[in-house]
C-alpha angles and dihedrals in degrees: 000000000000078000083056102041090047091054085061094055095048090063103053091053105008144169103201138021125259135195142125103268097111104358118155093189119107130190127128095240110034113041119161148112130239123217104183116222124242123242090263093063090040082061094048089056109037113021097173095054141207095008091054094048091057088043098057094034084054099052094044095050081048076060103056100034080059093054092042100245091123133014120262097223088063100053097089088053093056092040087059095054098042096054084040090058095047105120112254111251 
């Protein structure tokens, strides 16, 4: 389930595109693909960088600690590793 709820999280501030075209990954509940974005699209879509980035993957895993898709006590955590796998400018 926390594969599942950061997926969630992912798509409301992410940095790569996920569906199900070409996906290896198999589990009954969670099925998808990611393609990562290059550091042009990180750009698009967060011109003021890194800092954006942790901002808006913050507010959307408050979101979903909220809904119960992932435990709050583990938001700072995924936070952490998000903003550690940004890209470097």
């Amino acid at each position: 389930m926390i594969a599942c709820g950061w997926s969630l999280t992912r798509r409301a501030s992410p940095a790569a595109a996920s569906g199900r075209a070409g996906s290896t990954y198999r589990s009954p509940r969670c099925r998808g693909s990611t393609r990562v974005f290059d550091a042009a699209e990180l750009a698009r879509r967060y011109p003021a960088g890194p800092g954006e980035y942790a901002a808006a993957f913050r507010a959307a895993t408050m979101r979903a600690a909220a809904a119960g898709f992932v435990l709050e006590q583990d938001v700072d955590e995924m936070v952490a590793v998000a903003v550690a796998a940004y890209p470097a400018r």
